[in-house]
C-alpha positions as CSV (number, residue, x, y, z in Angstrom):
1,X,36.8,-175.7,111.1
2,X,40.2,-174.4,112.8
3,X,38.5,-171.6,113.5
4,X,35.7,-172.9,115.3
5,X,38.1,-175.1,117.3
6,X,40.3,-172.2,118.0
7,X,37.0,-170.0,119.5
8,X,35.2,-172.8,121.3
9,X,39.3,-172.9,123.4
10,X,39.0,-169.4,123.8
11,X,35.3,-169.5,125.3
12,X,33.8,-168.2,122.9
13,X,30.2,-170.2,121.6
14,X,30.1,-171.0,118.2
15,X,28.6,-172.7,115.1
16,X,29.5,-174.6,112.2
17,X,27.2,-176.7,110.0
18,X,29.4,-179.5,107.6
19,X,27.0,-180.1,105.1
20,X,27.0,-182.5,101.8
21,X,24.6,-184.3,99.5
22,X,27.4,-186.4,98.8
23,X,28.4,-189.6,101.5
24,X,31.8,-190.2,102.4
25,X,33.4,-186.7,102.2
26,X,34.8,-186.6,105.9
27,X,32.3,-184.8,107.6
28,X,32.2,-187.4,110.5
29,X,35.8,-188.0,110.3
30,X,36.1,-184.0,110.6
31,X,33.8,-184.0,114.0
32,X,35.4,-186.8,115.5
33,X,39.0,-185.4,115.4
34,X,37.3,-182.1,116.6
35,X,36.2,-184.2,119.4
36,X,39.2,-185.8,120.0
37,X,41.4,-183.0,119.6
38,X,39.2,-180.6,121.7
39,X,39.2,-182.8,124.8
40,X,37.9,-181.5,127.9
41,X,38.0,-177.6,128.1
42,X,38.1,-175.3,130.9
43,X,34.3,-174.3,131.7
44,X,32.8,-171.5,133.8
45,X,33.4,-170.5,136.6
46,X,36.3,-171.9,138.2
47,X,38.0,-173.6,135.0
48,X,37.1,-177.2,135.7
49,X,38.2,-179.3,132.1
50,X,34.7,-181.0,131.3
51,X,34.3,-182.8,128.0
52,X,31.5,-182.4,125.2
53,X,28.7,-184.1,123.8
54,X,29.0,-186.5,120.5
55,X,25.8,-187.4,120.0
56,X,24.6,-188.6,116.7
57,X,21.2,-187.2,115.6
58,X,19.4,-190.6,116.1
59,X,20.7,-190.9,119.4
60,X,19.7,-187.6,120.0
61,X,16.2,-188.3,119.7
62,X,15.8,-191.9,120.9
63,X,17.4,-190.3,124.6
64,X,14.3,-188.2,124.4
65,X,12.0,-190.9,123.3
66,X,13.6,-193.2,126.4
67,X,13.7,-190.4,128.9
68,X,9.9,-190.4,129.1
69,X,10.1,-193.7,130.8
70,X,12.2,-191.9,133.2
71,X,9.8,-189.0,134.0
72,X,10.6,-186.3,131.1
73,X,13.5,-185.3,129.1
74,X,14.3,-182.1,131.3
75,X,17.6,-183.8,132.7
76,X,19.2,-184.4,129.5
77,X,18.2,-181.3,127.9
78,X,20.5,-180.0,131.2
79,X,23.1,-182.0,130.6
80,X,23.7,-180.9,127.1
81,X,23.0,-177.2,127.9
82,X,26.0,-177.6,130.7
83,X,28.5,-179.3,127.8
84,X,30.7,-177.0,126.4
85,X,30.3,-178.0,123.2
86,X,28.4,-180.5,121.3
87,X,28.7,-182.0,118.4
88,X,25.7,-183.5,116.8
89,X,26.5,-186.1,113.6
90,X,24.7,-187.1,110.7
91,X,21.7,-184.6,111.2
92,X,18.4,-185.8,108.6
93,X,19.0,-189.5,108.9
94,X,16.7,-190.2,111.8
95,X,13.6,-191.3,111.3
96,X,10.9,-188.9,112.9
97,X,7.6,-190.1,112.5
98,X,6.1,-187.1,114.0
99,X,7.9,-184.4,112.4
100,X,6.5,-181.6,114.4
101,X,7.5,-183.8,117.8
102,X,11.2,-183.9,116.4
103,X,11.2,-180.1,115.1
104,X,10.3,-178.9,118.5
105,X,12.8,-180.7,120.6
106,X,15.5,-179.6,118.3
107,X,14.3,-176.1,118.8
108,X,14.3,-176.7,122.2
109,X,17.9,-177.9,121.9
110,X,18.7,-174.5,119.9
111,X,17.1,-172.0,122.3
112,X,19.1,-173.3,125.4
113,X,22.5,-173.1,124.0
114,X,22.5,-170.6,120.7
115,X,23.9,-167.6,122.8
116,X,25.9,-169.6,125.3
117,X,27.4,-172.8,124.0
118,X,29.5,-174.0,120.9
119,X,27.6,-176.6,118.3
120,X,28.4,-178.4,115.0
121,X,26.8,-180.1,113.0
122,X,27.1,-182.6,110.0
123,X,24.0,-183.5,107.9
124,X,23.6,-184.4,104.0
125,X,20.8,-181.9,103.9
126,X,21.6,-178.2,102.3
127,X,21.1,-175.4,104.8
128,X,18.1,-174.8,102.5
129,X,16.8,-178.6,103.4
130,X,17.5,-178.4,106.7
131,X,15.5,-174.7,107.7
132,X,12.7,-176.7,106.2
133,X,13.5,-179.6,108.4
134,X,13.9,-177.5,111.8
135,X,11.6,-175.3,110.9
136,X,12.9,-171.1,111.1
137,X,13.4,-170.3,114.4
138,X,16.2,-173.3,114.9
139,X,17.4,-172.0,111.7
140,X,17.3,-168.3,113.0
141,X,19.8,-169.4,116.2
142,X,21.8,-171.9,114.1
143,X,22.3,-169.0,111.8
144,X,23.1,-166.5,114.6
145,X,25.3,-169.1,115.8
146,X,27.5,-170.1,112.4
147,X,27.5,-166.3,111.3
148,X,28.1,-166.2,107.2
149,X,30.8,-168.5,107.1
150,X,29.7,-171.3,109.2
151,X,28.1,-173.4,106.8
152,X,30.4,-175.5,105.2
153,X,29.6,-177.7,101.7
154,X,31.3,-180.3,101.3
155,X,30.0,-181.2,97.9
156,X,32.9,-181.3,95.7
157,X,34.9,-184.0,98.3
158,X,34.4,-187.8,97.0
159,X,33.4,-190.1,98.7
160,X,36.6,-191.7,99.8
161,X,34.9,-195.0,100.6
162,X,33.9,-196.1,97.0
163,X,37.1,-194.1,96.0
164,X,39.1,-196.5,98.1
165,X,37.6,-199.4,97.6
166,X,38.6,-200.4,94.3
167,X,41.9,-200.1,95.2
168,X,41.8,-202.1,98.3
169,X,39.7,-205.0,97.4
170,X,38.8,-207.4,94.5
171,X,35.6,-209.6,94.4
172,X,36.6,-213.0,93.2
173,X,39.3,-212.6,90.6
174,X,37.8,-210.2,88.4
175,X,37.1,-206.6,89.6
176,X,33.7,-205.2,88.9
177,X,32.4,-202.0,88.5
178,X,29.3,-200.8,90.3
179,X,26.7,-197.8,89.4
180,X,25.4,-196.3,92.4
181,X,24.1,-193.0,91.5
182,X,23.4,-191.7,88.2
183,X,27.2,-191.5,86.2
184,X,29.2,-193.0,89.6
185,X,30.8,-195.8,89.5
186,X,32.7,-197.7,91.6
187,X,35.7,-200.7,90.8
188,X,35.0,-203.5,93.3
C-alpha cells in the first residue's frame, strides 16, 4: 500500500487491488486514509494540486445510469480520466442487472486510465472472481496496472467489527453469542 502511495506522489500510475472474502478487515478503512493522506497532488502540466476520485462501486454505476438523463456518460468518464487517482470501494456489491451493461462501462473505465492514471480497488471478490466479473480485458489492464504484487488478500485480517463488538456492548444484561458464518461467532 505504501508503495502505491509513494509512486502515485511521484507521478507514476499505478494499481493495487485490496481483496477479501472476509468483511471488516480494513480494506475501506485502508482506502480512505489513502485518500486522506494523498490529498491533492501536483498533476500535469504545470503542477496544479487537484484531488482524486472516491467513488464507491455502486455510485460508480448509478452516475452512469443518471447521466443518461443528462445526454450520455462521456463527461464523467472525463472527469475520472483527468483525476489523478481514483479509488474505487467495495467493488462486486452493486447490483448489475445487466451484467454485460456493467462489464463494459468498467472496461471502458480501465482502457482510459490503465497506462496513465493511478487506481485501487477494494472488493470481497478474489482476483479469480473478479476477471470473471469484468470480464479479461479489464483484467488484462488491471493486471498490467497492479504488476505481481498488486493484489493484496486480506483474508487472514478479522473482521474487527464482530471482534469489537463484544467487547463494547452487551444486549440486555446477559451477553449472547451469535453464529454468523459457519464456526464464527460473535459475543453480543
Amino acid at each position: 500500500m505504501y508503495a502505491w502511495i509513494e509512486s502515485l506522489i511521484e507521478g507514476e500510475p499505478g494499481g493495487i487491488v485490496l481483496w477479501s472474502k472476509n468483511y471488516g478487515c480494513g480494506k475501506t478503512h485502508l482506502a480512505q486514509a489513502a485518500y486522506r493522506a494523498l490529498g491533492a497532488v501536483p498533476t500535469p502540466p504545470y503542477g496544479f494540486r487537484k484531488h482524486g476520485e472516491f467513488i464507491t462501486s455502486e455510485e460508480f454505476f448509478q452516475s452512469i445510469r443518471d447521466s443518461y438523463a443528462h445526454g450520455s456518460p462521456t463527461q464523467l468518464f472525463k472527469d475520472w480520466e483527468q483525476s489523478p487517482y481514483l479509488i474505487m470501494d467495495d467493488f462486486g456489491k452493486e447490483y448489475a442487472a445487466n451484467m454485460e451493461w456493467a462489464r463494459e462501462q468498467f472496461y471502458k473505465l480501465m482502457n482510459r486510465i490503465h497506462e496513465h492514471k493511478s487506481f485501487l480497488l477494494t472488493s470481497n471478490l478474489t482476483p479469480a472472481e473478479l476477471g470473471e466479473r469484468i470480464g479479461g480485458a479489464s483484467m488484462s489492464r488491471l493486471i498490467g496496472m497492479c504488476g505481481p504484487d498488486g493484489f493484496v488478500d486480506m483474508s487472514d485480517i478479522p473482521d474487527y467489527r464482530v471482534k469489537n463488538h463484544g467487547k463494547n456492548r452487551r444486549v440486555g444484561t446477559q451477553a449472547t453469542t451469535v453464529t454468523w458464518k459457519a464456526g464464527n461467532t460473535s459475543p453480543l
